[in-house]
N, C-alpha and C positions, 0 to 999 in steps of 0.2 A: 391276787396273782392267779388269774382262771384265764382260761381260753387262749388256742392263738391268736394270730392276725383275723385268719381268711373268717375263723368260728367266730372272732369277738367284732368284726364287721359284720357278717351274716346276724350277727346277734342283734346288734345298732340297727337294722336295715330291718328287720321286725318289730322290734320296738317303735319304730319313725311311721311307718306303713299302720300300725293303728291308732296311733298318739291322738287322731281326730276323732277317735271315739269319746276320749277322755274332756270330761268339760273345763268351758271357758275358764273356769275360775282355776283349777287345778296345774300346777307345773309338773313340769316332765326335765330332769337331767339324770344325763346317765355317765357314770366316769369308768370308762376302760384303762388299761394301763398305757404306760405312757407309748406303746411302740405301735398301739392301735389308735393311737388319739386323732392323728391326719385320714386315716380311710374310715373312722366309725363317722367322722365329721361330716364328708362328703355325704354320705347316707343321713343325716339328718337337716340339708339345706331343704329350706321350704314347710319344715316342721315346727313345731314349739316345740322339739325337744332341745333341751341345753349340753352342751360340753362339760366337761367335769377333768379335770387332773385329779388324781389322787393323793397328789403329795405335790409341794414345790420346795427350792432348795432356798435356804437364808442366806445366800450369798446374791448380787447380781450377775457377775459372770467372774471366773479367775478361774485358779489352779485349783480346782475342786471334781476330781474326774468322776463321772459318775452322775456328778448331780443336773439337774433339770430345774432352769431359771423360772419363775412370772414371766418374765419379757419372754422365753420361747415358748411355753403354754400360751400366751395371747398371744405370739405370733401364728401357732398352727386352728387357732380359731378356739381354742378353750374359754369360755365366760367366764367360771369357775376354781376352784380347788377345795380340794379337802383337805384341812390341816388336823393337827391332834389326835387323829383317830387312834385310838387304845393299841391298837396292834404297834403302831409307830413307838409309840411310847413306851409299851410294852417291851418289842425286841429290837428297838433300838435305840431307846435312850433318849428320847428327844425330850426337851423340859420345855416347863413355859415361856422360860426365859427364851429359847431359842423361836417359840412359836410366837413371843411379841415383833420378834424379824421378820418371821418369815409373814405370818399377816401385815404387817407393815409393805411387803416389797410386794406382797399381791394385790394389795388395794393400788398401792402405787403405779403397777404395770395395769390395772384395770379391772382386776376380776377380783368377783364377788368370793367371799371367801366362809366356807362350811365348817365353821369349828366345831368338834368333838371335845365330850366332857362327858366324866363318869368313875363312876367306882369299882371296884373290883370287888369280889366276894368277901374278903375276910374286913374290909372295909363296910360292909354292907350290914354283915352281922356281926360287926360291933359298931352301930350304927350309927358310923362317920359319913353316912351316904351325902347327908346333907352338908356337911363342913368339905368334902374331898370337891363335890362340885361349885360350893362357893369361893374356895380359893384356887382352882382352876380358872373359875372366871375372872375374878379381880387380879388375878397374876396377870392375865396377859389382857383380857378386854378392857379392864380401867386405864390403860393405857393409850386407849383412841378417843374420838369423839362422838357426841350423839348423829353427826353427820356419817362418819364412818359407819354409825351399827345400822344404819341404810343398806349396806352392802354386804351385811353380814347376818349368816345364818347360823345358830345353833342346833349340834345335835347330840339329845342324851342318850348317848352307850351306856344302860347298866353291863360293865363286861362281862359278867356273870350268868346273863344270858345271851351270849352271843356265842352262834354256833354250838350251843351247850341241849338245844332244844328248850330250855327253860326261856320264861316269857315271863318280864313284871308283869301284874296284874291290871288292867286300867285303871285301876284306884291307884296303886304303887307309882305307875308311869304319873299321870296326872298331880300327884300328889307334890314331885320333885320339880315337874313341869311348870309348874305354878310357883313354886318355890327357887327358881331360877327365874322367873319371871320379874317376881319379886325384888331379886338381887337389882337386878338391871336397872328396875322402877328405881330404889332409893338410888342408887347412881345419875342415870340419866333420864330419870322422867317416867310417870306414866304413859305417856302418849307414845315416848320411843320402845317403851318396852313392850306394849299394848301391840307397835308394829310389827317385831322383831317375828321372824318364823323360826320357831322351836319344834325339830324334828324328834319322832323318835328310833332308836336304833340298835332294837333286842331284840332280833327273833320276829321282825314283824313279815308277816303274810297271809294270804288271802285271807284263812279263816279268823285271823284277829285282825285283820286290820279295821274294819268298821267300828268296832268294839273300843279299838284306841281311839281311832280319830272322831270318834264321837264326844270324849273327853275336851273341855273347855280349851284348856291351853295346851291340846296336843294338836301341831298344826301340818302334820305331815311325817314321813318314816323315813329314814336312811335308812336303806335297804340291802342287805347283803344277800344270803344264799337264794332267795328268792327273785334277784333279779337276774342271774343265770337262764331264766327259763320269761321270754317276752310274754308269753299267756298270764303265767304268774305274777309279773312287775306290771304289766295294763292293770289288770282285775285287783291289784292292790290299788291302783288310781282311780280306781273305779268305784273304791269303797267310801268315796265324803259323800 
C-alpha cells in the first residue's frame, strides 16, 4: 500500500522506459494497487512489462463490497495476481482453503497466478520451515492440475525477513527452493516441476540479488521495498 496514483504511474512509466535494457530471457511485472492498475497499464503498452493485481477476491461478483473480482482485473488489462502473500494472511485471515478459490476463479478469468508461501520466525526456529511450506502447497496447489501449474508461479516469503532488513542466506533460500521443487516433482512430475518459476521474496535487492539468483532453483525475486525506487527494481533484473 505505497504511492498515489499520479507517484505509482510515474513509477510504471520508469520502470516501462528501461525494461529494454533488461534481457530477452528475463520478465518484468510489476503490481500496483488496485486504484493504479488502469493508468500504470497504459504506461507499460508496447513493453514486456506485465500487470500484476495484488490480491483478487474468491467470489465472482455479488454482495461483497470492497472486493475486486479476476474478471475485473482481466478486464482493466491485469495478466496476473498475487495471491497468499503473508501480509494477506497475516492481517487478514485469509486460509488456504480460501486461496484454493480464489486461484481457481483467476485461472478461470485468465490470469496467471503468483502464489506466496513461507514461514514465520518462530516457525523457522523451531524448524517447521520445511513442513509450513509443504503444507501450504499441497493445501491449495494439489488441488489443480499439471496443466494448471503452467500458469502458476511460486514465491518463497521467508517472513522473517521481510521488511525486517534480514535476508536468508543463498544457501537457506536455495536450500527450501529446491525442497519446494521437490514437493511439486513427487506430485506432478519432474518435467512440470523442473518448469515451474520459483520466486524469491526476503529482502531481495540490488546487492543480494545476483548472489540469490545464481542459486540453482532460485528463478527470480518478488520484490517489495526495492521496487519503490525503478533504478533499484531494473538493476535487480539486471542481476541473472
Amino acid at each position: 500500500m505505497n504511492t498515489t496514483k499520479p507517484d505509482g504511474i510515474d513509477l510504471a512509466k520508469a520502470v516501462a522506459a528501461r525494461a529494454a535494457e533488461v534481457p530477452a530471457g528475463v520478465g518484468l511485472i510489476i503490481a500496483p494497487p488496485f486504484t493504479h492498475l488502469c493508468g500504470c497499464g497504459k504506461q507499460l503498452k508496447g513493453t514486456k512489462v506485465e500487470l500484476s493485481a495484488q490480491n483478487c477476491a474468491d467470489h465472482v461478483k455479488g454482495a461483497y463490497t470492497g472486493e475486486v473480482s479476476a474478471d475485473m482485473l482481466k478486464a482493466v488489462g491485469c495478466q496476473w495476481t498475487i495471491l497468499g502473500h503473508s501480509e494477506r494472511r497475516q492481517y487478514y485471515g485469509e486460509t488456504d482453503e480460501k486461496l484454493v478459490e480464489k486461484v481457481k476463479l483467476a485461472l478461470e478469468a485468465g490470469l496467471g497466478v503468483i502464489l506466496c508461501v513461507g514461514e514465520v520466525l518462530e516457525e523457522r526456529k523451531a524448524g517447521k520451515h520445511f513442513d509450513v511450506c509443504e503444507t501450504q502447497i499441497k493445501n491449495v496447489l494439489f488441488n489443480f492440475t499439471a496443466e494448471d501449474m503452467k500458469k502458476i508461479v511460486i514465491a518463497y516469503e521467508p517472513v522473517w525477513a521481510i521488511g525486517t532488513g534480514e535476508t536468508a542466506t543463498p544457501e537457506q533460500a536455495e536450500e527450501i527452493h529446491a525442497f519446494i521443487r521437490k514437493v511439486l516433482a513427487d506430485k506432478f512430475g519432474a518435467a512440470v516441476a523442473d518448469d515451474v518459476t520459483i520466486l524469491y521474496g526476503g529482502s531481495c535487492k540490488p546487492s543480494n540479488a545476483k548472489e540469490l539468483f545464481a542459486q540453482k532453483d532460485i528463478d527470480g525475486g518478488l520484490i517489495g521495498g526495492a521496487s519503490l525506487k525503478a533504478d533499484d527494481f531494473i538493476q535487480i533484473a539486471l542481476s541473472f
